[in-house]
C-alpha positions in Angstrom: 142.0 -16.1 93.0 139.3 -19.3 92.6 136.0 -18.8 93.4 134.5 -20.1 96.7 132.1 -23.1 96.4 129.2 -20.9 97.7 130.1 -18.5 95.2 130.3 -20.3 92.0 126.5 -22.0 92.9 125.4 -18.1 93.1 126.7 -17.7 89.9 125.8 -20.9 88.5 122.1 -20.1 90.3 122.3 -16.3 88.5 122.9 -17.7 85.1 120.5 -20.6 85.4 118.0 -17.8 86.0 118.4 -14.9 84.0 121.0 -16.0 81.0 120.1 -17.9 77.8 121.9 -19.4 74.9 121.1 -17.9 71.4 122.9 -19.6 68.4 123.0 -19.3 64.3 124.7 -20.8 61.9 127.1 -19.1 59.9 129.9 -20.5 57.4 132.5 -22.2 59.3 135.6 -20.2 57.4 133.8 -17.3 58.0 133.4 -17.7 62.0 137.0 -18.5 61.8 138.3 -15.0 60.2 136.1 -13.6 62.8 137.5 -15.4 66.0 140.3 -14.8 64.6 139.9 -11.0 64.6 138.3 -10.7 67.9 141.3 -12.0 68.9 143.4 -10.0 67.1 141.9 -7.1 68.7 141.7 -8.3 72.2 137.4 -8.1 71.9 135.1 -10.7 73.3 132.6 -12.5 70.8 130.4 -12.2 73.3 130.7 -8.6 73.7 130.3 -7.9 70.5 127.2 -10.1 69.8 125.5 -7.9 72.5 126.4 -4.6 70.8 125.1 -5.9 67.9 122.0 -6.7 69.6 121.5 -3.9 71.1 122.4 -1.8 68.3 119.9 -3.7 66.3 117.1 -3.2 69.2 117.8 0.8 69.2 117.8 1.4 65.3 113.6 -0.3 65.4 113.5 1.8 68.6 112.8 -0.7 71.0 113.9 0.3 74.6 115.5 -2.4 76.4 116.9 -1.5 80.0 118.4 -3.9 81.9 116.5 -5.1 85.1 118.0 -3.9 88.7 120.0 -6.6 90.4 119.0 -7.6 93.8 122.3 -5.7 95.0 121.4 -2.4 93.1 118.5 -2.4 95.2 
């Protein structure tokens, strides 16, 4: 099902406003066994960048809790 034109600006809008890029560098034959496995396995980078972070967060016990949307309200 594609995305209405009023919804994708609400996304686009969303992101624009509460997303951000982070980056690193990392060897490229390295980031390829790793695409690779997150494939394998049927995980998201993504997801598992944000584990990592927030693993990382809880083990120097910094609380982190994620902002209500405007629809949780």
């Amino acid at each position: 099902m594609a995305l209405t034109d009023a919804k994708r600006k609400a996304n686009n809008k969303y992101i624009k406003e509460n997303m951000t890029t982070l980056g690193c560098k990392i060897r490229r034959d390295k980031a390829a066994v790793f695409k690779q496995a997150c494939e394998d396995h049927g995980d998201k980078m993504n997801a598992i960048f944000t584990r990592a972070i927030d693993d990382y967060l809880e083990s120097k016990g910094i609380i982190w809790e994620r902002p209500a949307s405007p629809k949780e309200d």
